[in-house]
C-alpha positions in Angstrom: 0.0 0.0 0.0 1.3 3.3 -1.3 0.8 6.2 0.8 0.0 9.3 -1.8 2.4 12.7 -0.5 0.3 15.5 -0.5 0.4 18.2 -3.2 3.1 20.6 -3.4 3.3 24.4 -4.7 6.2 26.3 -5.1 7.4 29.5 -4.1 5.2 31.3 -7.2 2.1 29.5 -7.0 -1.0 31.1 -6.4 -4.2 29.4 -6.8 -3.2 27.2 -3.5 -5.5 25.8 -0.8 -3.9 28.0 1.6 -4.7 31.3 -0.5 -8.2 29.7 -0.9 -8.7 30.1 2.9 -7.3 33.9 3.1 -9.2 35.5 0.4 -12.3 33.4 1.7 -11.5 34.9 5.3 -10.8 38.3 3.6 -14.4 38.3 1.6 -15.9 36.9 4.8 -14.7 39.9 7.0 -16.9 42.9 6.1 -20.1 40.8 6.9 -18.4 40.9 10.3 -18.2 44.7 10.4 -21.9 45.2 8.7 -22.5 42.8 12.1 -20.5 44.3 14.3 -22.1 47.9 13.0 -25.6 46.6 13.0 -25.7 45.2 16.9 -22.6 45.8 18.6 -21.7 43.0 20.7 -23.2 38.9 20.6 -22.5 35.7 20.9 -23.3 35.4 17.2 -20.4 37.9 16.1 -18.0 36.6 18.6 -18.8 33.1 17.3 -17.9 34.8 13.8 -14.7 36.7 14.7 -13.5 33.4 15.9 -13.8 31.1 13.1 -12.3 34.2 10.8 -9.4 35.0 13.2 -8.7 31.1 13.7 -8.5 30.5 9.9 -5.2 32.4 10.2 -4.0 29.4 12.1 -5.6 27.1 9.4 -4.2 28.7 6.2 -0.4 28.9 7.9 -0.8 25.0 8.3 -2.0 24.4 5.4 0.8 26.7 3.8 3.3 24.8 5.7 2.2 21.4 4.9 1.8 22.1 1.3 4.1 25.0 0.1 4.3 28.3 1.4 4.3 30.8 -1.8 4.7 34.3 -1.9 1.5 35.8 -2.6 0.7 33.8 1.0 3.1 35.4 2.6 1.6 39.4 1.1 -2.0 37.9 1.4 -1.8 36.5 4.9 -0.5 39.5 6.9 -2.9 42.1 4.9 -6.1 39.7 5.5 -4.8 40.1 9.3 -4.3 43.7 9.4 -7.7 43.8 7.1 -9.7 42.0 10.0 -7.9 43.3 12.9 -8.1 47.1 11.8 -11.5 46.7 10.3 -13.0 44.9 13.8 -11.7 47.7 15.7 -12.7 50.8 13.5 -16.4 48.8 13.5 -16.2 48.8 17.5 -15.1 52.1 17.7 -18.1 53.3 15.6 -20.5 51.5 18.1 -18.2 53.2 21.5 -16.7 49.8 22.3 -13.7 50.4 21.5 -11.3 53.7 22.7 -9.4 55.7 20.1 -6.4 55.7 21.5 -5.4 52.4 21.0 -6.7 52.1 17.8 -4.6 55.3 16.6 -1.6 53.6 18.2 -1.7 50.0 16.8 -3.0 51.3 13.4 0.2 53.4 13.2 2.4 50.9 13.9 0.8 48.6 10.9 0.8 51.6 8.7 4.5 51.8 9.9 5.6 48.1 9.6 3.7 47.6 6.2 5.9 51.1 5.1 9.1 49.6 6.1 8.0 45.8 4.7 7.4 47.2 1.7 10.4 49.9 1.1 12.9 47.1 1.9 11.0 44.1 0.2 11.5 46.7 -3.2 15.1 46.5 -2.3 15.1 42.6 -2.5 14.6 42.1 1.3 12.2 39.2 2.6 11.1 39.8 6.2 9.6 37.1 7.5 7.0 36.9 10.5 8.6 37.0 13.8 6.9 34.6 17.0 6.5 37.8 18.5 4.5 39.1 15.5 2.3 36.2 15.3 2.1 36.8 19.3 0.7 40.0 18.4 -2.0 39.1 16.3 -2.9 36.2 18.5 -3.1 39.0 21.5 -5.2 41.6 19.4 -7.3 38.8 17.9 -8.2 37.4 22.0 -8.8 41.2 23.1 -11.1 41.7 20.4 -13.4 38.3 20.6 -13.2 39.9 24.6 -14.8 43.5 23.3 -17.4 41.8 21.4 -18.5 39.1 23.6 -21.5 40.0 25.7 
């Protein structure tokens, strides 16, 4: 019995199953806002922002077991910012959500995708730190907290 090794994509490929998850989580996320807009907090949006903020986690191992490509590894972080940034300009429009913060970590993205981009013209990969998947996995927790009842 042969045991079939699963598909493969290089470095260039983009119609992968991994992409497939983060443009479905980045089409999925403003029907999350339009929710979050409409009634504020529930256990019907927080059930929501969890499945889109876990299928991060699900596209990275699928991307890991199958290839990872560079269109991924642009697509992944701007879904993230995308759903993070988007989440909390919708909670700040219904006063769950403080400004201040919001101005703070949306300048640092704005900042970090400036720099990502000015070096990555220059030839320069920077990959994902722990500490930057740390982040998102903090902002995503602190989120699911502001919009759970």
């Amino acid at each position: 019995m042969s045991v079939e090794k699963p598909t493969t994509y290089g470095p260039t490929a983009l119609a992968t199953p991994a992409n497939a998850v983060t443009l479905a989580r980045i089409v999925a996320t403003p029907f999350l806002f339009a929710e979050i807009l409409s009634h504020g907090k529930g256990y019907g949006i927080f059930v929501g922002w969890v499945v889109l903020s876990g299928t991060d986690w699900v596209d990275g191992w699928i991307a890991r077991r199958q290839g990872r490509t560079r269109s991924g590894a642009f697509l992944d972080p701007l879904a993230d910012k995308f759903l993070v940034l988007g989440a909390m300009f919708a909670l700040l429009a219904v006063h769950e959500m403080p400004v201040l913060p919001l101005l703070a970590i949306t300048a640092r993205e704005l900042g970090i995708s400036a720099y990502r981009s000015y070096v990555g013209k220059r030839g320069v990969s920077l990959p994902a730190r722990m500490s930057a998947k740390i982040k998102t996995w903090v902002q995503d927790v602190a989120i699911g907290a502001a919009i759970i009842p």
